[in-house]
N, CA, C and O atoms as a printed pandas DataFrame, in Angstrom:
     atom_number atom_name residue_name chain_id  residue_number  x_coord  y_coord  z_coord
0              1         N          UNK        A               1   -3.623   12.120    8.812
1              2        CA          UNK        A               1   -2.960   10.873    8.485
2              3         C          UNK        A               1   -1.592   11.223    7.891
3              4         O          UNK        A               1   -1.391   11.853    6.853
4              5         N          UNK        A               2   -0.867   10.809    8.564
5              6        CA          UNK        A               2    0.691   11.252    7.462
6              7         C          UNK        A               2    0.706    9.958    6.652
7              8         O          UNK        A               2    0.027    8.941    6.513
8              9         N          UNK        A               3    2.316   10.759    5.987
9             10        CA          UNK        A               3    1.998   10.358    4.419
10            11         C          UNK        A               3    2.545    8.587    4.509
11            12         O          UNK        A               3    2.419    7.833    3.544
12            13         N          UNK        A               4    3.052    8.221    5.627
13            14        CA          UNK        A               4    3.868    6.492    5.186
14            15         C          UNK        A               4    2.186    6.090    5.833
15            16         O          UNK        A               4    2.223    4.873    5.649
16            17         N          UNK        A               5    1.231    6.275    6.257
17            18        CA          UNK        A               5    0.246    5.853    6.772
18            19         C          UNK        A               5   -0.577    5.503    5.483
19            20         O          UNK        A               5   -0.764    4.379    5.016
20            21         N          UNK        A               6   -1.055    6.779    4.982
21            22        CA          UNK        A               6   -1.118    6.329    3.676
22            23         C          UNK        A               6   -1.457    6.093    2.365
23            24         O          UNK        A               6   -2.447    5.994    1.640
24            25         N          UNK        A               7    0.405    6.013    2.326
25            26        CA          UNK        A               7    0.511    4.969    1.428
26            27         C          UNK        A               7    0.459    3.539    1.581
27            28         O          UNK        A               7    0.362    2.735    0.653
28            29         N          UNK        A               8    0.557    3.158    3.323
29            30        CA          UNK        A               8    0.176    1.676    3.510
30            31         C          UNK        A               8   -1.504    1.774    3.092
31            32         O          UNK        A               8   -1.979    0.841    2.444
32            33         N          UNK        A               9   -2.309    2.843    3.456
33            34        CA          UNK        A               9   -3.847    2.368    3.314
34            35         C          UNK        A               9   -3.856    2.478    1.580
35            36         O          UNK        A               9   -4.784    1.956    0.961
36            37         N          UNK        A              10   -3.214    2.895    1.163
37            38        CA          UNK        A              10   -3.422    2.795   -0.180
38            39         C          UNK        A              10   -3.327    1.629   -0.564
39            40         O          UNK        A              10   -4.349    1.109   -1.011
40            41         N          UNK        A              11   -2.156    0.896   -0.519
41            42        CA          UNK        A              11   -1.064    0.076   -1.230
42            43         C          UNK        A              11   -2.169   -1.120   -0.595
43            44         O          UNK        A              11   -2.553   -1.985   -1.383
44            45         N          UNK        A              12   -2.640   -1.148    0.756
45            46        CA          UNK        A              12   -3.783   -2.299    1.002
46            47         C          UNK        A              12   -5.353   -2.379    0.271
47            48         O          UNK        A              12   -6.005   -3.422    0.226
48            49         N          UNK        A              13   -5.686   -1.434   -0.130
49            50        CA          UNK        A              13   -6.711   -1.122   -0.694
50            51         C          UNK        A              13   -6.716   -1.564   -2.228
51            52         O          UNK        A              13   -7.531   -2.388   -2.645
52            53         N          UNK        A              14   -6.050   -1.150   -2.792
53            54        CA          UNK        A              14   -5.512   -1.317   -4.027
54            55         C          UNK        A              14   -5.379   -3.077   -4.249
55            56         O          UNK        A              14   -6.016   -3.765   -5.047
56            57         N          UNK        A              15   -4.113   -3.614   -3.051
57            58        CA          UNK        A              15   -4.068   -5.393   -3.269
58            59         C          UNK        A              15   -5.410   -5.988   -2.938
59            60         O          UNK        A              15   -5.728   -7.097   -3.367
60            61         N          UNK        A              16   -6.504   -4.980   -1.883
61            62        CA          UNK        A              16   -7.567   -5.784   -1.831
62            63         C          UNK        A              16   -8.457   -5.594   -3.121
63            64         O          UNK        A              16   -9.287   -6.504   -3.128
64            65         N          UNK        A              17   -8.583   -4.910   -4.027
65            66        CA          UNK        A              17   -9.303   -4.224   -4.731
66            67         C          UNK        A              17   -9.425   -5.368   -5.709
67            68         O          UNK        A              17  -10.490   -5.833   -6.112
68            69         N          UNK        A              18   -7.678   -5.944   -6.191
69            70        CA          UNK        A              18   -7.350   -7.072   -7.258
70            71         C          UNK        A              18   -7.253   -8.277   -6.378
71            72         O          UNK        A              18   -6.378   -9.118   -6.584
72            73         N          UNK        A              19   -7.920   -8.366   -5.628
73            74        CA          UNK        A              19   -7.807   -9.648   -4.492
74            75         C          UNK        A              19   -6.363  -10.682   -4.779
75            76         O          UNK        A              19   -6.138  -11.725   -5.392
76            77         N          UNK        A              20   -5.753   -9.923   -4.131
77            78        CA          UNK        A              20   -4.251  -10.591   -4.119
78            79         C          UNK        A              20   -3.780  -10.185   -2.546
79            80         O          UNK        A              20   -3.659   -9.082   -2.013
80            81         N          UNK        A              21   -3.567  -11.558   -2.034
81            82        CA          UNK        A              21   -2.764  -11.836   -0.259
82            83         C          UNK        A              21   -1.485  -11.045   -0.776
83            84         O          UNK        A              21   -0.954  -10.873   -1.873
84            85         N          UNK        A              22   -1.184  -10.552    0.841
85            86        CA          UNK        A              22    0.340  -10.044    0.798
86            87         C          UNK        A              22    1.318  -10.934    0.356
87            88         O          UNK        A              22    2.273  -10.805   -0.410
88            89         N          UNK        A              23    0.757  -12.112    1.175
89            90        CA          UNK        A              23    1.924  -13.153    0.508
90            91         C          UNK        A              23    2.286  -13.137   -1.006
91            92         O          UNK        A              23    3.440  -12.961   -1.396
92            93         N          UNK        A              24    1.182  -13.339   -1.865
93            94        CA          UNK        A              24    1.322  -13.381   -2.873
94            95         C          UNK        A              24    1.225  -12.466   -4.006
95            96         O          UNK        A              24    1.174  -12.693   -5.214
96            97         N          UNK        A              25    1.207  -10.877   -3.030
97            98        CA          UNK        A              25    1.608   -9.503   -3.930
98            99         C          UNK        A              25    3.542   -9.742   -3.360
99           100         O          UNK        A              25    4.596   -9.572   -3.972
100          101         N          UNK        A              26    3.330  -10.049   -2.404
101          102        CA          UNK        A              26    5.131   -9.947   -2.357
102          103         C          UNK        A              26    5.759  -10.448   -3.192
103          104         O          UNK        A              26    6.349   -9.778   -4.040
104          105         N          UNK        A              27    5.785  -11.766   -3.154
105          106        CA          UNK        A              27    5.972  -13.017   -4.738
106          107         C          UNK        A              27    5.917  -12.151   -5.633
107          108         O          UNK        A              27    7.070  -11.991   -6.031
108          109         N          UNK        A              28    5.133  -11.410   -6.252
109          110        CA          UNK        A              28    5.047  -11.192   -7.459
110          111         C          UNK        A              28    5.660   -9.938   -8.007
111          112         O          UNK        A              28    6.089   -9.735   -9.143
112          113         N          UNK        A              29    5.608   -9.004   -6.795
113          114        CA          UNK        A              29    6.234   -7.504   -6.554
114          115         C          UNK        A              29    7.602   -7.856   -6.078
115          116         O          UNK        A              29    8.370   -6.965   -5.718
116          117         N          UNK        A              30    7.972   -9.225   -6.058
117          118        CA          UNK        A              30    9.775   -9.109   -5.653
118          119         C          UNK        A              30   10.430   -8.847   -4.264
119          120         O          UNK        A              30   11.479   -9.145   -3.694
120          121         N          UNK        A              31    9.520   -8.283   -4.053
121          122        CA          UNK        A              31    9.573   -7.778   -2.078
122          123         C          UNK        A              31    9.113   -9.431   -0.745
123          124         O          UNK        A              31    8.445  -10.463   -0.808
124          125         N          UNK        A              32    9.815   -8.862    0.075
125          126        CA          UNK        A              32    9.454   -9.673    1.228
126          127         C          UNK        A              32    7.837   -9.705    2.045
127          128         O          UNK        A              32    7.374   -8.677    2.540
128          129         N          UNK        A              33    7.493  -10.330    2.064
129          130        CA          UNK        A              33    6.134  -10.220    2.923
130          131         C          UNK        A              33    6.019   -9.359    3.852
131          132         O          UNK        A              33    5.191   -8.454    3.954
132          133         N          UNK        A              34    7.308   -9.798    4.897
133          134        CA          UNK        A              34    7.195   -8.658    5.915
134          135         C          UNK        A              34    7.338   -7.436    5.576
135          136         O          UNK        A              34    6.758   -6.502    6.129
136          137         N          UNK        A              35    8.308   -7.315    4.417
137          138        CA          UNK        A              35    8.798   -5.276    4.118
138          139         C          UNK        A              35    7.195   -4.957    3.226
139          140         O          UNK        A              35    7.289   -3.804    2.806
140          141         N          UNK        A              36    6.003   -5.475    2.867
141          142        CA          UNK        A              36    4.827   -5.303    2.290
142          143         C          UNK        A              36    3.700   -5.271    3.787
143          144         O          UNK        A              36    2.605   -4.714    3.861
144          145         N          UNK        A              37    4.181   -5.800    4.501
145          146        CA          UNK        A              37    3.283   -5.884    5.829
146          147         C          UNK        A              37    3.591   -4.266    6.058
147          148         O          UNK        A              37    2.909   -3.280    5.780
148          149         N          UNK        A              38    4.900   -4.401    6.680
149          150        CA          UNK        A              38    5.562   -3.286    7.082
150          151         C          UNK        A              38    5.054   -1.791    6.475
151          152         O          UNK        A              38    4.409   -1.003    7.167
152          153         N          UNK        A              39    5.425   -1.535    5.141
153          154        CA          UNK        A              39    4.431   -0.332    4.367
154          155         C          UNK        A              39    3.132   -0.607    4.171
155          156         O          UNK        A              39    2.665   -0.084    3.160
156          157         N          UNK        A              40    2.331   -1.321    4.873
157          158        CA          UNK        A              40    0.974   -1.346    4.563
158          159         C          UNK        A              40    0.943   -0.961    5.951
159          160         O          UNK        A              40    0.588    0.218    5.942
160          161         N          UNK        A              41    1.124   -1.329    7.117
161          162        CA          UNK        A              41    1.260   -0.808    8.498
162          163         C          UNK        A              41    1.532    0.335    9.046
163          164         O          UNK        A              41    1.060    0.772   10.096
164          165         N          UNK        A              42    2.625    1.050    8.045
165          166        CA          UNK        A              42    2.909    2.439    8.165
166          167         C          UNK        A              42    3.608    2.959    8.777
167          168         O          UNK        A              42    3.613    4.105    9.225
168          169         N          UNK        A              43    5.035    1.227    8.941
169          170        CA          UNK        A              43    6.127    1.400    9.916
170          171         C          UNK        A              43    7.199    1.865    8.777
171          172         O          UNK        A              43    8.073    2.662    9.118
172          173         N          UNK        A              44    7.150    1.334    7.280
173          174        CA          UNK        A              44    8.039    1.496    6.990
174          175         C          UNK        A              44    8.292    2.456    5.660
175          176         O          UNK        A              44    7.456    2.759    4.810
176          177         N          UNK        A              45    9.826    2.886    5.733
177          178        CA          UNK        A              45   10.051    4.203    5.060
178          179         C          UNK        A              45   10.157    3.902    3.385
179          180         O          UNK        A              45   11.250    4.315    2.995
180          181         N          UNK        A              46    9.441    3.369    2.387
181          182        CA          UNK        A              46    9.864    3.141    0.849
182          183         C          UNK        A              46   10.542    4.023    0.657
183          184         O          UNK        A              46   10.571    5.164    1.116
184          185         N          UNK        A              47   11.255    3.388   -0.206
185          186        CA          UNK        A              47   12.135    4.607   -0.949
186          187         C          UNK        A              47   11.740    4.725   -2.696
187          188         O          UNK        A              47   11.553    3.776   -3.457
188          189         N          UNK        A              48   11.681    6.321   -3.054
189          190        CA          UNK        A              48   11.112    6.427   -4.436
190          191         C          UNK        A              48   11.348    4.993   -5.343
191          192         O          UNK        A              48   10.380    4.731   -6.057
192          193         N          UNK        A              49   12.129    4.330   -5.399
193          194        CA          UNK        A              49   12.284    2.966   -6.429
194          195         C          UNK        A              49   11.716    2.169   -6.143
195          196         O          UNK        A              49   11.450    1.487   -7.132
196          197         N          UNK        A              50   10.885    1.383   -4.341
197          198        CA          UNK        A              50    9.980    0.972   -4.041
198          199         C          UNK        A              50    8.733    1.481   -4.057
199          200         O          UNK        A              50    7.798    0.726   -3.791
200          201         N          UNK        A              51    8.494    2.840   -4.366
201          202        CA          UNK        A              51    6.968    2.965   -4.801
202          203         C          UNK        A              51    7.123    2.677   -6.256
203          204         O          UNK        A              51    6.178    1.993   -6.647
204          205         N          UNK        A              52    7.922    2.938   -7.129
205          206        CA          UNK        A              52    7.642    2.731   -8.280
206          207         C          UNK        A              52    7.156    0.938   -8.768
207          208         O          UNK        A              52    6.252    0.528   -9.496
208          209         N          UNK        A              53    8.273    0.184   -7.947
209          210        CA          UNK        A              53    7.852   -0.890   -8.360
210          211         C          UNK        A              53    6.705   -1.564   -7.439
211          212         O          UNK        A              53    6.239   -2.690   -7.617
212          213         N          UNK        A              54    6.329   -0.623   -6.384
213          214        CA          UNK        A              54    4.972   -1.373   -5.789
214          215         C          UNK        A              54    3.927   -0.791   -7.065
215          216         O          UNK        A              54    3.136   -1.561   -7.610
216          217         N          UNK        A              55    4.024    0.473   -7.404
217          218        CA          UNK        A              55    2.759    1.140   -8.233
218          219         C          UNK        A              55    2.910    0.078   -9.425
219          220         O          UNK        A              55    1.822   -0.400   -9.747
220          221         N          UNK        A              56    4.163   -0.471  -10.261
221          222        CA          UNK        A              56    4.153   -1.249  -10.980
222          223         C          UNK        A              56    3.724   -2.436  -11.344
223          224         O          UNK        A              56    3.426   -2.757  -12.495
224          225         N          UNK        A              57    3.672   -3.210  -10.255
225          226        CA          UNK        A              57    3.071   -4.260   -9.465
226          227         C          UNK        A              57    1.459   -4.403   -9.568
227          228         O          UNK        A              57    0.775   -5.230  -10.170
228          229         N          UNK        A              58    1.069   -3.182   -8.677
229          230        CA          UNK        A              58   -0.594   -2.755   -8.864
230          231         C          UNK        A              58   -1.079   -2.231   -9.799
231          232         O          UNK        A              58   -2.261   -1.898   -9.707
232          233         N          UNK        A              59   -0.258   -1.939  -11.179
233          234        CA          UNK        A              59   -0.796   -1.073  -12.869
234          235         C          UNK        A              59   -1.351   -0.122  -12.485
235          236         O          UNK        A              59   -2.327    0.421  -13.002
236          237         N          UNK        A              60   -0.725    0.208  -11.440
237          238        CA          UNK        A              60   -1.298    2.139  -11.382
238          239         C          UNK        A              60   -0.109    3.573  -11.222
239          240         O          UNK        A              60    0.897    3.077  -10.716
240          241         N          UNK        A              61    0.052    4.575  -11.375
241          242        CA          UNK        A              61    0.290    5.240  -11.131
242          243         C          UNK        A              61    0.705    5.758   -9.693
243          244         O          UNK        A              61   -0.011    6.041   -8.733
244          245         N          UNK        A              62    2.524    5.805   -9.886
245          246        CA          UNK        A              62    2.416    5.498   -8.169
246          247         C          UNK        A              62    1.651    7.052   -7.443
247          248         O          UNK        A              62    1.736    7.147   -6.219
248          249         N          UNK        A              63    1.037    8.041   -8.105
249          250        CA          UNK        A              63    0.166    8.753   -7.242
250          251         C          UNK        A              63   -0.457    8.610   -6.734
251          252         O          UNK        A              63   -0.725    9.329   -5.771
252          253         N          UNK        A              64   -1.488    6.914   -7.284
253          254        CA          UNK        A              64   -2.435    6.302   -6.527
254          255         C          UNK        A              64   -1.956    6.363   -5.012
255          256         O          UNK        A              64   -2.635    6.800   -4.083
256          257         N          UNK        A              65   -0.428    5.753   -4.908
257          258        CA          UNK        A              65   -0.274    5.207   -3.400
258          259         C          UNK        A              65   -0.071    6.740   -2.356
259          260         O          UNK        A              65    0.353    6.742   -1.200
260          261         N          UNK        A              66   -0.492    7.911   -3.131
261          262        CA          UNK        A              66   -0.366    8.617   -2.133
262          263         C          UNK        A              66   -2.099    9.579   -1.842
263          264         O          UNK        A              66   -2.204   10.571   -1.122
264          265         N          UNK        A              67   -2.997    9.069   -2.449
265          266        CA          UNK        A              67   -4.449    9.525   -2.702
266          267         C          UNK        A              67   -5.007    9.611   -1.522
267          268         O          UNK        A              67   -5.503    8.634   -0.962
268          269         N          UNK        A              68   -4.977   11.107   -0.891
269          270        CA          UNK        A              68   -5.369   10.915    0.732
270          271         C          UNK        A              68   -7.057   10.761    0.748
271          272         O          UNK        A              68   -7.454   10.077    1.691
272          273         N          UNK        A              69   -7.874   11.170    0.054
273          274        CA          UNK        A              69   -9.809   10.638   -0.040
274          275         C          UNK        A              69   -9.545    9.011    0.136
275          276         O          UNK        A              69   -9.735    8.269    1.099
276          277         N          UNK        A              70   -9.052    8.776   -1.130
277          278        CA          UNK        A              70   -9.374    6.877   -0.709
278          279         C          UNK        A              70   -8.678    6.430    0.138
279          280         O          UNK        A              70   -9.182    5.355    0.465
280          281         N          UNK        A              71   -7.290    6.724    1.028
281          282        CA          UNK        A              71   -6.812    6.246    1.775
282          283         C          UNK        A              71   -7.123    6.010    3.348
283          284         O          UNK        A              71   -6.831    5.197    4.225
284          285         N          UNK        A              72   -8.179    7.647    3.136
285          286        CA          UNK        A              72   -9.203    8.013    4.289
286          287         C          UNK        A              72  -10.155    7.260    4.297
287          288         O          UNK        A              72  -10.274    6.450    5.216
288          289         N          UNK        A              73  -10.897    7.321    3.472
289          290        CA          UNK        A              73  -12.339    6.535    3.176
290          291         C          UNK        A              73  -12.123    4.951    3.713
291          292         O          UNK        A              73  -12.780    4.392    4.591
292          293         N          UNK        A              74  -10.918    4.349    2.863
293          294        CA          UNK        A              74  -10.426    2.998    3.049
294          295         C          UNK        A              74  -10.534    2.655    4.883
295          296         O          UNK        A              74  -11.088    1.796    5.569
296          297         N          UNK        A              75   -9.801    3.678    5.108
297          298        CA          UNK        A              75   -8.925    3.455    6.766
298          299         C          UNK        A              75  -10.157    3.604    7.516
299          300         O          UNK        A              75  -10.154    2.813    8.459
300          301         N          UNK        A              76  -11.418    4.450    7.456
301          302        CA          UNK        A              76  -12.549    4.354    7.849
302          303         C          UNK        A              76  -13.728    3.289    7.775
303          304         O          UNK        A              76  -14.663    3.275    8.577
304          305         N          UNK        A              77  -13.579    2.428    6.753
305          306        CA          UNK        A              77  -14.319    1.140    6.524
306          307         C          UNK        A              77  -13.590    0.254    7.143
307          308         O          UNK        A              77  -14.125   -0.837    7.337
308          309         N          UNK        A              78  -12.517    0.412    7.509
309          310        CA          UNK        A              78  -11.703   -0.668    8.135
310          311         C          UNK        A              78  -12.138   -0.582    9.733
311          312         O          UNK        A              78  -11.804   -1.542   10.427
312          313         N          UNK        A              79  -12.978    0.680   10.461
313          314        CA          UNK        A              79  -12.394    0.992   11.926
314          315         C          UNK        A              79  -11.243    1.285   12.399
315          316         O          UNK        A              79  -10.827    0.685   13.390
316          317         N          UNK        A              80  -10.585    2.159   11.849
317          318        CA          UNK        A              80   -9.152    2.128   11.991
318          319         C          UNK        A              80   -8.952    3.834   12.337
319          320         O          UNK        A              80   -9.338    4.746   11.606
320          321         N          UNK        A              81   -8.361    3.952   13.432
321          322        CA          UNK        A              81   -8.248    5.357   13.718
322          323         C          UNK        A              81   -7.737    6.158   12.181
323          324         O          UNK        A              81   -7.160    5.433   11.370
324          325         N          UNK        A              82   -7.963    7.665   11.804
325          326        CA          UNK        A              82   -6.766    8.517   10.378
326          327         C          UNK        A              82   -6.448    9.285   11.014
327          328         O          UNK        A              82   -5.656   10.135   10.608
């Protein structure tokens, strides 16, 4: 799994975890829906100041968004090729 992969399976795991819609992690994280679709999809490139304020967002440590076990595990409960 490379690494923008994920950090989208992270960054989805995590908003599902605190049951919060993209829509309304975007709202709250300041970001656009689509640029939150986008890094959860694993099209798009964050830059270090967008992980910080996504990890900020989710009260975790932005290492969380790079945790390849749960990102694996996650992407596997989903049916989702890693």
């Amino acid at each position: 799994m490379d690494v923008y992969a994920r950090i989208g399976w992270n960054l989805k795991r995590l908003r599902k975890e605190r049951g919060i819609t993209q829509e309304d992690f975007a709202t709250d994280s300041g970001f656009d829906r689509g640029y939150i679709s986008g890094v959860e999809r694993g099209v798009r490139n964050p830059s270090v100041k967008a992980l910080a304020r996504i990890a900020d967002a989710l009260k975790v440590d932005v290492a969380e968004l790079f945790d390849a076990a749960n990102a694996a595990e996650f992407a596997r409960g989903h049916h989702t090729q890693v």
